[in-house]
Each structure stands twice: as C-alpha cells, then as structure tokens.
PyMOL CGO cylinders between C-alpha atoms (Angstrom):
from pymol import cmd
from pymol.cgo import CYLINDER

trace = [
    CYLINDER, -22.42, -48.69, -10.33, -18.78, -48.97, -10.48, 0.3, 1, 1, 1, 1, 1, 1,
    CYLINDER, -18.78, -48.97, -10.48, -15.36, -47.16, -9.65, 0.3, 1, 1, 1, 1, 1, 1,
    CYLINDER, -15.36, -47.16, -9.65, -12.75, -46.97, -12.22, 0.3, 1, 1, 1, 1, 1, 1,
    CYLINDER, -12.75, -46.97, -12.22, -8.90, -45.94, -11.23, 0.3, 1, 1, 1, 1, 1, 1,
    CYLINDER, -8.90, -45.94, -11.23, -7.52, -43.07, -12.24, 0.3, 1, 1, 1, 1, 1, 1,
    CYLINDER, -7.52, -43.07, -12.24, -4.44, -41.18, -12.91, 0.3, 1, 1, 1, 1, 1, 1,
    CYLINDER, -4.44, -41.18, -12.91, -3.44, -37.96, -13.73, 0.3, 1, 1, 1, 1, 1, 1,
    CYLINDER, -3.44, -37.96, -13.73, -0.56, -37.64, -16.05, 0.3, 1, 1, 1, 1, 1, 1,
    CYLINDER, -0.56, -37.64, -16.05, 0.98, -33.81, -16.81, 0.3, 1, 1, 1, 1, 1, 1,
    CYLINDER, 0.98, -33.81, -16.81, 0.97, -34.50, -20.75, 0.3, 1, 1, 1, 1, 1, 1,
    CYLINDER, 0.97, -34.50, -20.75, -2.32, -34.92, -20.54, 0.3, 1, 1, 1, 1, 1, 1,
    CYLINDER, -2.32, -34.92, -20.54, -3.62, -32.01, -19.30, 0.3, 1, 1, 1, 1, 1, 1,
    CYLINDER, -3.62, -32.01, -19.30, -6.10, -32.30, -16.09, 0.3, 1, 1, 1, 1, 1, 1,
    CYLINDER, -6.10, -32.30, -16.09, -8.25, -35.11, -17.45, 0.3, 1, 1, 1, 1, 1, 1,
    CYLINDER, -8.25, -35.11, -17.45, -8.50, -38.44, -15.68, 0.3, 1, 1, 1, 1, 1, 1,
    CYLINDER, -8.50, -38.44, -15.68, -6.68, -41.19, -17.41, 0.3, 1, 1, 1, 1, 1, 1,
    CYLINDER, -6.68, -41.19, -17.41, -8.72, -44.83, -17.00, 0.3, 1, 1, 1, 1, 1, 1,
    CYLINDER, -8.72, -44.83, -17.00, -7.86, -48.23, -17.88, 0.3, 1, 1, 1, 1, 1, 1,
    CYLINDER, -7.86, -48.23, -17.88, -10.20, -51.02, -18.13, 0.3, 1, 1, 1, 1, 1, 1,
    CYLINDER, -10.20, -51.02, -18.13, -10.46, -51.51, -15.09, 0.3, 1, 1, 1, 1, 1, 1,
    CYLINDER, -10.46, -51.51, -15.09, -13.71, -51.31, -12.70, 0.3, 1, 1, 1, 1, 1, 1,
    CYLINDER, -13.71, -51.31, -12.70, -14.26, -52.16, -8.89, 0.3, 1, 1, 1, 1, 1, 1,
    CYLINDER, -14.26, -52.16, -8.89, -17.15, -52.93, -7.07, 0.3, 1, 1, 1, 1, 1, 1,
    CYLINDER, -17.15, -52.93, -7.07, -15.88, -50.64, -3.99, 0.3, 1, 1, 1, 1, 1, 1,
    CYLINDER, -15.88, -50.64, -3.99, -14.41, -46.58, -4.17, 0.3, 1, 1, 1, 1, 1, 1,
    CYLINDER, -14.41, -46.58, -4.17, -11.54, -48.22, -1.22, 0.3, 1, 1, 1, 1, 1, 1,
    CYLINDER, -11.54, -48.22, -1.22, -10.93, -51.30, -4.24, 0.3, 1, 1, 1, 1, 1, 1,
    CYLINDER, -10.93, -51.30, -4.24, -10.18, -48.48, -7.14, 0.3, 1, 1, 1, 1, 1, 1,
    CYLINDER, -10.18, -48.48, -7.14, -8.14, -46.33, -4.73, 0.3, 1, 1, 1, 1, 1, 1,
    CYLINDER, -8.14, -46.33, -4.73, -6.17, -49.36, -3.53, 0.3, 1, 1, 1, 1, 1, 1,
    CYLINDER, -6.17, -49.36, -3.53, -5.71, -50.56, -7.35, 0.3, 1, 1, 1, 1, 1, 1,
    CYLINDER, -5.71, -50.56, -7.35, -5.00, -46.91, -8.11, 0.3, 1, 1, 1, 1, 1, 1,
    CYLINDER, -5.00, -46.91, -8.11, -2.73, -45.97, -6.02, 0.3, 1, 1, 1, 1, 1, 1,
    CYLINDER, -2.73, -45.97, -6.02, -0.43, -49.56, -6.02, 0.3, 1, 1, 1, 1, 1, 1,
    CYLINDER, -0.43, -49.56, -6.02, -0.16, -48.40, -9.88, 0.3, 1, 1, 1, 1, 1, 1,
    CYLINDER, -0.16, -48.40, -9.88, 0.29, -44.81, -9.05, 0.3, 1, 1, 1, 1, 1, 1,
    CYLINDER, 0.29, -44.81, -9.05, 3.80, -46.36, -6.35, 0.3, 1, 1, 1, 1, 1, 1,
    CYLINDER, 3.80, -46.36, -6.35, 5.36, -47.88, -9.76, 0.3, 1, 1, 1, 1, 1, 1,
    CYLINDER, 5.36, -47.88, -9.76, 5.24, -45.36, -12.28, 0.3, 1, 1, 1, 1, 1, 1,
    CYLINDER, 5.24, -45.36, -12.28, 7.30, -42.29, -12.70, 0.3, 1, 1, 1, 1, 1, 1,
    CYLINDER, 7.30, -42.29, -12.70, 4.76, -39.95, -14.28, 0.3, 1, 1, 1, 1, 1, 1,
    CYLINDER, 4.76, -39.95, -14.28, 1.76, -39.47, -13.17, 0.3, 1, 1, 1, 1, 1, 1,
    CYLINDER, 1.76, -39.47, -13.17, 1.13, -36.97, -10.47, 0.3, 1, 1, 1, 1, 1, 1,
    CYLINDER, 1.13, -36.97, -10.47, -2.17, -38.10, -8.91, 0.3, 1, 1, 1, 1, 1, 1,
    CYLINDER, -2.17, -38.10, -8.91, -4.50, -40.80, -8.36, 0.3, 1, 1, 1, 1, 1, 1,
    CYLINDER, -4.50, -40.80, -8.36, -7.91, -41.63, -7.34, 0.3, 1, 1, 1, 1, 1, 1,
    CYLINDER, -7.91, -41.63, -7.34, -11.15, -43.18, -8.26, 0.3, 1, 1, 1, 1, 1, 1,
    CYLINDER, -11.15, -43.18, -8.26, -14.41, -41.99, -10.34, 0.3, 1, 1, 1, 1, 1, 1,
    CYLINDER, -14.41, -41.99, -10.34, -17.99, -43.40, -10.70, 0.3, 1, 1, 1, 1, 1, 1,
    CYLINDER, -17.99, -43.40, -10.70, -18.37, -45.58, -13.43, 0.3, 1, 1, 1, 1, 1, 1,
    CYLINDER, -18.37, -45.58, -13.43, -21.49, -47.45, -14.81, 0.3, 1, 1, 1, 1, 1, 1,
    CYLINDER, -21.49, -47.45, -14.81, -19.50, -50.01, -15.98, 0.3, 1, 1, 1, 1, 1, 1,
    CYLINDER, -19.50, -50.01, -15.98, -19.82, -53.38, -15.22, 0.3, 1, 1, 1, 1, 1, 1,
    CYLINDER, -19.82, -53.38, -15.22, -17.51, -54.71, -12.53, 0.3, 1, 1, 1, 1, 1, 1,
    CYLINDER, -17.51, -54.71, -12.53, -14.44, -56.18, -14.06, 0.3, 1, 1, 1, 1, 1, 1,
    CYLINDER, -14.44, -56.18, -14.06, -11.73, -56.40, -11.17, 0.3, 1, 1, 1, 1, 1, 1,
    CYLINDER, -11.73, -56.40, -11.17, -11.69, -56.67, -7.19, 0.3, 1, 1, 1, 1, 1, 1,
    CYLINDER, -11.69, -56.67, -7.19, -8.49, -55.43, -5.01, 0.3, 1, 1, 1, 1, 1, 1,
    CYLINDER, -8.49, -55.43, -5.01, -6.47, -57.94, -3.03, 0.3, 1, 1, 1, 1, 1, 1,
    CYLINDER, -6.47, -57.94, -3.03, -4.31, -56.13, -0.66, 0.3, 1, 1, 1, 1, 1, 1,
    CYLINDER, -4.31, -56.13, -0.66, -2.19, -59.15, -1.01, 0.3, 1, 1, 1, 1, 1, 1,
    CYLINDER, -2.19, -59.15, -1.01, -1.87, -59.98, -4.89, 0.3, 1, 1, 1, 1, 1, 1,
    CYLINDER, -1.87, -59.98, -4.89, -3.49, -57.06, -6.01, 0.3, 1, 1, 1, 1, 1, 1,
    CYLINDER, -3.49, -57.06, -6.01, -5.63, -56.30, -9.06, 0.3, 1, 1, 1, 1, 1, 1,
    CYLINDER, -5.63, -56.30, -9.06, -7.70, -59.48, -9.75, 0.3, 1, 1, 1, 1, 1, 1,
    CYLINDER, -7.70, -59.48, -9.75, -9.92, -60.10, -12.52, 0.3, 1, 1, 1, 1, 1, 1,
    CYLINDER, -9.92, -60.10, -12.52, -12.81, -61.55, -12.10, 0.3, 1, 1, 1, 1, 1, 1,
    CYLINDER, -12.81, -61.55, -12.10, -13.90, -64.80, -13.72, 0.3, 1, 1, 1, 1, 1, 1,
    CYLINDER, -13.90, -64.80, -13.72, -16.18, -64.45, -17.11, 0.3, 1, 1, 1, 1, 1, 1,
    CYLINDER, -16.18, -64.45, -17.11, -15.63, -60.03, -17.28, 0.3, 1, 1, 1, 1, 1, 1,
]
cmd.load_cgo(trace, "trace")
C-alpha cells in the first residue's frame, strides 16, 4: 500500500488529479501535496489517497520530494 498526492483543480471537475508520485506514509503525500499545492495558483485543494502502487518517493521536510533509488 501506498499514498499518492492529490490536487483538486476547478477545470477538472471534483476528481483527484495524481502525478506519479507514491509515498510510503499518508503524513509523506500530504507533506509532498501540500508543498506543491503552496506554489501553484490553481488548484483549490490537496490531500492524499490510497494507492497500490509501488512506493516511488519519500518526503524530506527539508529538500522535499525525493525519489527513491531504482523506482
């Protein structure tokens, strides 16, 4: 189990917009989510969904999203 980042962005209706992103922790995709969610000017929301992806980033509250080595 994973957590993928979300955003909601008006154009798009009320679905969840992803990336390719996917954290090993709900707090990791929020973090990731919302730093994202502080830069842009058009989404309205943020948060975090279950994924059963494979884990692909981790959150570094000082450099951020970091990918992880061989995902």
């Amino acid at each position: 189990m994973s957590w993928k980042p979300y955003w909601i962005i008006p154009s798009e209706g009320a679905k969840h917009c992803t990336n390719g992103q996917a954290f090993a922790t709900e707090d990791e995709a929020l973090a990731s989510a919302y730093a994202r969610f502080c830069n842009w000017t058009v989404p309205t929301g943020y948060g975090a969904d279950e994924s059963d992806k494979p884990v692909t980033y981790v959150w570094d509250p000082l450099r951020g999203d970091m990918p992880l080595k061989g995902a």
